[in-house]
DODRENMAR-256590 format. One record per residue (C-alpha): x, y, z; residue number from 1. Coordinates in pm, whole numbers. Layout:
+--------+--------+--------+------+
|   east |  north |     up | voba |
+--------+--------+--------+------+
|      X |      Y |      Z |  NUM |
...
+--------+--------+--------+------+
This chain:
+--------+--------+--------+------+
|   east |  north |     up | voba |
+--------+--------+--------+------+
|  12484 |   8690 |  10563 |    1 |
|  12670 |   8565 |  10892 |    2 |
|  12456 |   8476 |  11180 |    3 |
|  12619 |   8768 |  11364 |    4 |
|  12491 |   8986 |  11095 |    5 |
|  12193 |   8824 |  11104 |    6 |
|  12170 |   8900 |  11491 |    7 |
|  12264 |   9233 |  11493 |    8 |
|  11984 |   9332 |  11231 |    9 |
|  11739 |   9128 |  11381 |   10 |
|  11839 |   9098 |  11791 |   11 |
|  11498 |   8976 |  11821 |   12 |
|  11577 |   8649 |  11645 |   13 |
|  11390 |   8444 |  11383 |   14 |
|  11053 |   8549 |  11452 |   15 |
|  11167 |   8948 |  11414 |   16 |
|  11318 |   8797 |  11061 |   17 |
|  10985 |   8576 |  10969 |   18 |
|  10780 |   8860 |  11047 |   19 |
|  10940 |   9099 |  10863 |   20 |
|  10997 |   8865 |  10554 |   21 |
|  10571 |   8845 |  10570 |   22 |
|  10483 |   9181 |  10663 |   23 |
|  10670 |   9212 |  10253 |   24 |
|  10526 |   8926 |  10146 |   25 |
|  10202 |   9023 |  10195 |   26 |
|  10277 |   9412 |  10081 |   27 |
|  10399 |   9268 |   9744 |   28 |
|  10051 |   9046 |   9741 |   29 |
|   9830 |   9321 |   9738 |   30 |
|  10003 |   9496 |   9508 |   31 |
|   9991 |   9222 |   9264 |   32 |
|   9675 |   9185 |   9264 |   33 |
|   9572 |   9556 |   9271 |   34 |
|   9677 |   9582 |   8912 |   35 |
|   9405 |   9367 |   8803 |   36 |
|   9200 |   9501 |   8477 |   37 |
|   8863 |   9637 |   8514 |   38 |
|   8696 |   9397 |   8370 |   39 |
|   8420 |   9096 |   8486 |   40 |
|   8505 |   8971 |   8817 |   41 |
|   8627 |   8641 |   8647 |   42 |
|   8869 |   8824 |   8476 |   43 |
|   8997 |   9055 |   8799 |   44 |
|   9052 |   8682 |   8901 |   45 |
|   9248 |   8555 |   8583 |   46 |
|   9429 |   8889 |   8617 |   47 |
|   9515 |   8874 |   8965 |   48 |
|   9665 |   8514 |   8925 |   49 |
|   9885 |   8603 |   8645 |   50 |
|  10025 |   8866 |   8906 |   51 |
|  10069 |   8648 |   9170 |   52 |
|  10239 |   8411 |   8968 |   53 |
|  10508 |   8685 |   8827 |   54 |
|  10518 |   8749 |   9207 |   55 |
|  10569 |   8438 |   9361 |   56 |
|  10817 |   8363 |   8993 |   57 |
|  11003 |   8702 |   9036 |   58 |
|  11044 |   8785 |   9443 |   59 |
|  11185 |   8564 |   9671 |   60 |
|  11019 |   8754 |   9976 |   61 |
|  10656 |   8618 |   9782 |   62 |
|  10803 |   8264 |   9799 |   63 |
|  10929 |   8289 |  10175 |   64 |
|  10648 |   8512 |  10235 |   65 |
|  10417 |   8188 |  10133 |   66 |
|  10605 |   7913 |  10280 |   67 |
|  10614 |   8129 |  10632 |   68 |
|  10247 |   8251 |  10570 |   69 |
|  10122 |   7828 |  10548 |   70 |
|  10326 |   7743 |  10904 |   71 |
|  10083 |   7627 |  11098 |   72 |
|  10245 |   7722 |  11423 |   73 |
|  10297 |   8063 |  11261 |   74 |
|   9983 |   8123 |  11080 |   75 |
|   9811 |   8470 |  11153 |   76 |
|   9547 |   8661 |  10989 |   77 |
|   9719 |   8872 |  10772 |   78 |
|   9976 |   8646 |  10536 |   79 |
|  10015 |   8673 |  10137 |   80 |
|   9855 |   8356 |  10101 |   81 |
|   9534 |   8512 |  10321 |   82 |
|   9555 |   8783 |  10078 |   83 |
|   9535 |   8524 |   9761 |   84 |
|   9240 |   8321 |   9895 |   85 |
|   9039 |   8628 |  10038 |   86 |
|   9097 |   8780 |   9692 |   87 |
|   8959 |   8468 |   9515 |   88 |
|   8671 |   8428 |   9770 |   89 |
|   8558 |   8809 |   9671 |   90 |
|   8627 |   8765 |   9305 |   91 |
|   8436 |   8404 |   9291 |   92 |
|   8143 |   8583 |   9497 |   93 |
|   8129 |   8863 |   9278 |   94 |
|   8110 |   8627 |   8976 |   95 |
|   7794 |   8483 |   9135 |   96 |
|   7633 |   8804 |   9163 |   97 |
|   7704 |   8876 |   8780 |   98 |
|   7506 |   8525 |   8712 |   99 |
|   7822 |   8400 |   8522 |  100 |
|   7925 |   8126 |   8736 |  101 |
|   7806 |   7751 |   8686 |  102 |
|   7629 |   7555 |   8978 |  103 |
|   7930 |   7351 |   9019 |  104 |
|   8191 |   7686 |   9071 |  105 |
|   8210 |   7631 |   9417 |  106 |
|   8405 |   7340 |   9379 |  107 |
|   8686 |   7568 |   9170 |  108 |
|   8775 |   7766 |   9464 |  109 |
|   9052 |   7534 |   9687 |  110 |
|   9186 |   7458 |   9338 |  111 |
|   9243 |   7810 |   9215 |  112 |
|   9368 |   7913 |   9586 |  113 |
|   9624 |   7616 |   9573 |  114 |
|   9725 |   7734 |   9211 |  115 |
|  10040 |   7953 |   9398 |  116 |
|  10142 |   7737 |   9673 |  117 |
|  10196 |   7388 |   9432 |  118 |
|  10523 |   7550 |   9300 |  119 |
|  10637 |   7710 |   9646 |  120 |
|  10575 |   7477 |   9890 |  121 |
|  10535 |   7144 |   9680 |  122 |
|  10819 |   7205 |   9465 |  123 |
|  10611 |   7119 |   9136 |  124 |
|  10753 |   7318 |   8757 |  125 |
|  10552 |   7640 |   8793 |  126 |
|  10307 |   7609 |   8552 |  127 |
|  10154 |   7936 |   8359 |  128 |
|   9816 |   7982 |   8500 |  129 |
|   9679 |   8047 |   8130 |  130 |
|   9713 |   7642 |   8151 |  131 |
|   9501 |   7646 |   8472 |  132 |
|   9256 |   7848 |   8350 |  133 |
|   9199 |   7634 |   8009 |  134 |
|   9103 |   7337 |   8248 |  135 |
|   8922 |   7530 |   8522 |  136 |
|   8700 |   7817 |   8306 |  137 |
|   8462 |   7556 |   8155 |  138 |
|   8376 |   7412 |   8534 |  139 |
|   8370 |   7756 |   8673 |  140 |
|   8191 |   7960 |   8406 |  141 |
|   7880 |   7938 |   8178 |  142 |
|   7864 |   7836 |   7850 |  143 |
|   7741 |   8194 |   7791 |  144 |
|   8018 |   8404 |   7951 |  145 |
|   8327 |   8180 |   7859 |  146 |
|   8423 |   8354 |   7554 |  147 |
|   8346 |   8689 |   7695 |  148 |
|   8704 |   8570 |   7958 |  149 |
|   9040 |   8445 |   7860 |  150 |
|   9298 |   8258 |   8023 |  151 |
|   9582 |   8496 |   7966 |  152 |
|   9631 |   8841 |   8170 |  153 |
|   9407 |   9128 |   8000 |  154 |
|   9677 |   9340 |   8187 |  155 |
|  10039 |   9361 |   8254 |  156 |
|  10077 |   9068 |   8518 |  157 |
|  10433 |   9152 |   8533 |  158 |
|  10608 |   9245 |   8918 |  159 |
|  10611 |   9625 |   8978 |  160 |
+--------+--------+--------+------+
């Protein structure tokens, strides 16, 4: 797209375009990680990364929504990445009340909301969050409820 183009569409400049690209961002973000399962609140969470991560993999707009979302001179309430850690803050406190959380699962939670932004802003391999969930379940979970969880989407994670 020419600049002129780019003008025309947006005459309001850049920050007409950034907001935009986040206001779809963050659309696409909550509708990843409505189609969670229905089951324990550990599992919404497993879910809703596998959905993020076909997100973030599959739409550009996820990946610029991200990037845009973690400006610091741009950063507002509502971003896709707000949407990702308030989701894991009400899945993680919802796994408390169930009693299926260790005494050390509050140490999980800035590693499981940095799980999407390593391969968008850091430029690391994406790496399947099954893998992240084989290392972080046994921290996060009791000994009791880890085999009533797994690691891989108990629904379609897929973009849709």
């Amino acid at each position: 797209m020419s600049k002129g183009a780019l003008y025309f569409h947006f005459p309001e400049g850049k920050r007409t375009l950034a907001d935009a690209v986040e206001a779809l961002a963050l659309d696409e973000v909550r509708g990843a990680l409505r189609r969670t399962g229905a089951g324990s609140a550990v599992q919404r969470l497993i879910d809703g990364s596998h959905a993020l991560a076909a997100a973030v993999e599959g739409e550009v707009v996820v990946r610029a929504g991200f990037v845009l979302g973690c400006d610091r001179a741009r950063r507002g309430p509502a971003t896709a990445y707000a949407a990702w850690r308030d989701f894991v803050r009400h899945a993680l406190d919802a796994a408390r009340v169930e009693g299926v959380t260790t005494a050390g699962a509050a140490a999980a939670e800035p590693v499981i909301t940095a799980m999407p932004l390593l391969g968008v802003l850091a430029d690391v391999p994406a790496v399947e969050p099954a893998t992240w969930w084989r290392l972080i379940l046994p921290q996060l979970v009791t000994a009791a409820a880890l085999p009533t969880v797994t690691p891989t989407p108990s629904v379609d994670a897929a973009p849709g």
